[in-house]
N, C-alpha and C positions, 0 to 999 in steps of 0.2 A: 632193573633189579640188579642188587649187585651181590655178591656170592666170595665169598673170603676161602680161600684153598692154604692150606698149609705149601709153603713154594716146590717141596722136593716131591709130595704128591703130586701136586698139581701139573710135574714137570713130567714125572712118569705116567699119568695121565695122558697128557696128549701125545707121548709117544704111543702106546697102545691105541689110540682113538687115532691117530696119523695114518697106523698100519691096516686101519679097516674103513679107511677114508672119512674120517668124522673129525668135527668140531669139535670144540668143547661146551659150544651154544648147542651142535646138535645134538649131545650126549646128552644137555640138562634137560634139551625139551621132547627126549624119547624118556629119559627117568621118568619126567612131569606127568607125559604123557599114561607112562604105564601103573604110576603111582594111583593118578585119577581112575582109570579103566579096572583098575583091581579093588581101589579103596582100602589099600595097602600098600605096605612095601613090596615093590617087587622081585624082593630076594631075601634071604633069610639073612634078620639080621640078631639073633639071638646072642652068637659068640663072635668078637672082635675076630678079625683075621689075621690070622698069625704067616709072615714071608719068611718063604725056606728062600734059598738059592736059587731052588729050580724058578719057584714062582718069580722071581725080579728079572730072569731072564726073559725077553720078549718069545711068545709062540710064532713058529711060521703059521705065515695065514693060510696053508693049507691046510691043516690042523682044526682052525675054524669053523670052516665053510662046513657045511652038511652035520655040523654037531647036534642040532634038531631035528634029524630025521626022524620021522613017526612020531613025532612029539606035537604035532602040529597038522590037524586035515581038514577039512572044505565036506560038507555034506554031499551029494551026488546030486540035492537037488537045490543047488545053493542060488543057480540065478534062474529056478524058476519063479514065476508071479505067483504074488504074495495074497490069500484069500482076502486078508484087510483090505488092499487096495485093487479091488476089481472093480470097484464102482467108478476109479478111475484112469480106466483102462480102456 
């Protein structure tokens, strides 16, 4: 598959994607991924995004890390056996 980027996107791209250890193969097959999984876009893409200043400056990746806290949980009973499959168990 080949995939066409505007070059100065593309280029601010993978500095961002650099800073959180990622490709730019990884980043399309986590979009792909989350695009199939939702059967949507997985971000709101209603209004173009508009870049201040701030935004072009790179975030320290401490800033990052923990942005989805509580946004994301695991039932309590998540790896217990599943009634479907008692028959082969």
């Amino acid at each position: 598959m080949n995939i066409s980027i505007d070059g100065e996107i593309g280029a601010q791209a993978q500095d961002v994607l650099a800073s959180l250890g990622l490709d730019m193969n990884e980043a399309v097959d986590i979009f792909l991924r989350q695009t199939i999984q939702q059967r949507n876009m997985p971000f709101d893409v209603a209004a173009p995004m508009e870049e201040s200043a701030e935004q072009s400056e790179t975030v320290p990746i401490e800033l990052m890390f923990g942005c989805m806290k509580g946004k994301i949980w695991m039932s309590d009973d998540f790896d217990a056996p599943m009634e479907e499959f008692e028959e082969y168990m």
